[in-house]
C-alpha positions as CSV (number, residue, x, y, z in Angstrom):
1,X,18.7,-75.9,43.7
2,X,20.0,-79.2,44.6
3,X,17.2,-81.2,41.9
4,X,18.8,-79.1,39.4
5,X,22.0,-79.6,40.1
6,X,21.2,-83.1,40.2
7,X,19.6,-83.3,36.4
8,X,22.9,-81.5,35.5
9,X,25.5,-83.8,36.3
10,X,23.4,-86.4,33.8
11,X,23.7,-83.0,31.6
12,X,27.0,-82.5,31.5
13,X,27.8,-86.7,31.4
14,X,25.8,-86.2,28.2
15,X,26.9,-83.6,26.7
16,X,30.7,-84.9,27.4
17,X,30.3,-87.8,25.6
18,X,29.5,-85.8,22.6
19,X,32.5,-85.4,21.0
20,X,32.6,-89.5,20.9
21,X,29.7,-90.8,20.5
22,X,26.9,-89.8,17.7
23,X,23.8,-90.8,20.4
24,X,25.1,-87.6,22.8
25,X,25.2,-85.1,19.8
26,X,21.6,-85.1,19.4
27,X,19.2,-82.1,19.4
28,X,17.0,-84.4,21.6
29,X,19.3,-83.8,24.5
30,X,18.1,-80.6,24.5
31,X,14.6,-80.7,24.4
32,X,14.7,-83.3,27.1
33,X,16.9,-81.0,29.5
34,X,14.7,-78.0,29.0
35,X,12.0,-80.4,30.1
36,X,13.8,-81.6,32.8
37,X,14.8,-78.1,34.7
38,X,11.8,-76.9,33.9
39,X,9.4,-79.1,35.4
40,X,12.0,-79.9,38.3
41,X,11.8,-75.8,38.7
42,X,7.9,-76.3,38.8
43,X,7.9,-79.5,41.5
44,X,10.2,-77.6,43.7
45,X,8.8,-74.0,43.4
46,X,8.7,-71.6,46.2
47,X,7.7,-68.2,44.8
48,X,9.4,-66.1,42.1
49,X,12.9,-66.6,43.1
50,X,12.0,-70.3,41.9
51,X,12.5,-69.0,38.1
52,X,15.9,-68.1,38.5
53,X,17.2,-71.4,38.6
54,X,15.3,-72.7,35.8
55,X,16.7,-69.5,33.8
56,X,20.1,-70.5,34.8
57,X,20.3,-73.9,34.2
58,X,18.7,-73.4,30.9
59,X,21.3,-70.8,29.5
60,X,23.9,-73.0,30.5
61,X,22.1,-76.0,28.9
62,X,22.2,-73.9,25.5
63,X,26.1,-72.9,26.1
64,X,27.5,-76.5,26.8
65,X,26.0,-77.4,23.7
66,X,27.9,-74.7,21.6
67,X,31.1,-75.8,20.4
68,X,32.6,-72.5,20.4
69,X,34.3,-71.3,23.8
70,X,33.7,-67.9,23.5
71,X,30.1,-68.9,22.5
72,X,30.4,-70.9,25.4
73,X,31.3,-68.4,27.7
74,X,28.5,-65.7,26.5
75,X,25.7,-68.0,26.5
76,X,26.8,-69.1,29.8
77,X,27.4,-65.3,31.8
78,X,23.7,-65.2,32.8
79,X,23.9,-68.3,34.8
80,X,26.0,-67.4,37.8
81,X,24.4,-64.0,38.8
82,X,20.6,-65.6,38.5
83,X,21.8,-68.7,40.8
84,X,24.1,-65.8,43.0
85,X,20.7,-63.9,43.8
86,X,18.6,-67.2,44.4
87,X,20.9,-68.3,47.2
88,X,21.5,-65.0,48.4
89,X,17.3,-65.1,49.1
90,X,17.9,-68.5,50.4
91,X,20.8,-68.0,52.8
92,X,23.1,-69.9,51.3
93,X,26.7,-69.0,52.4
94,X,28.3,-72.1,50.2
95,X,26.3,-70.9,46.9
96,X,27.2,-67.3,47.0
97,X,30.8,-68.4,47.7
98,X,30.5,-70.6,44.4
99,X,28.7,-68.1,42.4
100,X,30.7,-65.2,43.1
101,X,33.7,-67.1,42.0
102,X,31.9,-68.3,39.0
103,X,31.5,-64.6,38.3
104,X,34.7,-63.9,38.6
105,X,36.4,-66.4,36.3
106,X,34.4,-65.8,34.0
107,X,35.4,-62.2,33.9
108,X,38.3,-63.3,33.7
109,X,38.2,-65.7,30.9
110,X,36.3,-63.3,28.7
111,X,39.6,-61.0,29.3
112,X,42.3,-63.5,28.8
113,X,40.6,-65.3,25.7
114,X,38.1,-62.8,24.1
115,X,39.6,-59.4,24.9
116,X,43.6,-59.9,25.3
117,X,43.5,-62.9,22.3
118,X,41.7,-60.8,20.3
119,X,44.0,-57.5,20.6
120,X,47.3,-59.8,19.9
121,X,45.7,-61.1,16.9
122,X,45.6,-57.7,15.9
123,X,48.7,-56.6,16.1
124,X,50.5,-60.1,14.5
């Protein structure tokens, strides 16, 4: 968990620096992240639980490079509930904590922005 967590701060650095800078907006990024989580998830594997990490960290790769929030948000979803049940098979109080409010706001997002946007837009 933590060597992915690690490759995704360079991630998200990248990907910030998108809307600047031509070199961050390429499809390379990408490839090279997939590459990244997946070989860091096959350096630090420890059984089957291992994959759901990789699975997380590669949805979300996909969903910071959309450029459309709701996008964003459905590409995204998987994430938290693979990395919830990895650390509750792990122990991890502190990640289970996290992932359940990552869960949550994004519940709530999805209302607030996709569902409740949607039905005033309707009725204007």
């Amino acid at each position: 968990g933590v060597a992915m967590n690690a490759v995704s701060i360079v991630r998200n650095s990248v990907f910030y620096q998108s809307e600047k800078h031509a070199w961050a907006r390429h499809k390379a990024w990408i490839a090279v992240f997939i590459l990244l989580y997946t070989g860091m998830g096959l350096l630090t594997w420890d059984g089957w639980f291992s994959i759901l990490p990789i699975i997380s960290m590669l949805t979300t790769t996909f969903a910071f490079w959309e450029p459309n929030p709701t996008r964003i948000r459905l590409l995204s979803f998987p994430a938290p509930p693979c990395w919830l049940a990895y650390n509750i098979a792990n122990g991890s109080v502190a990640g289970i904590i996290t992932e359940s409010f990552s869960i949550v706001s994004l519940i709530i997002a999805f209302i607030r922005f996709d569902i409740l946007h949607q039905e005033e837009k309707a009725k204007i």
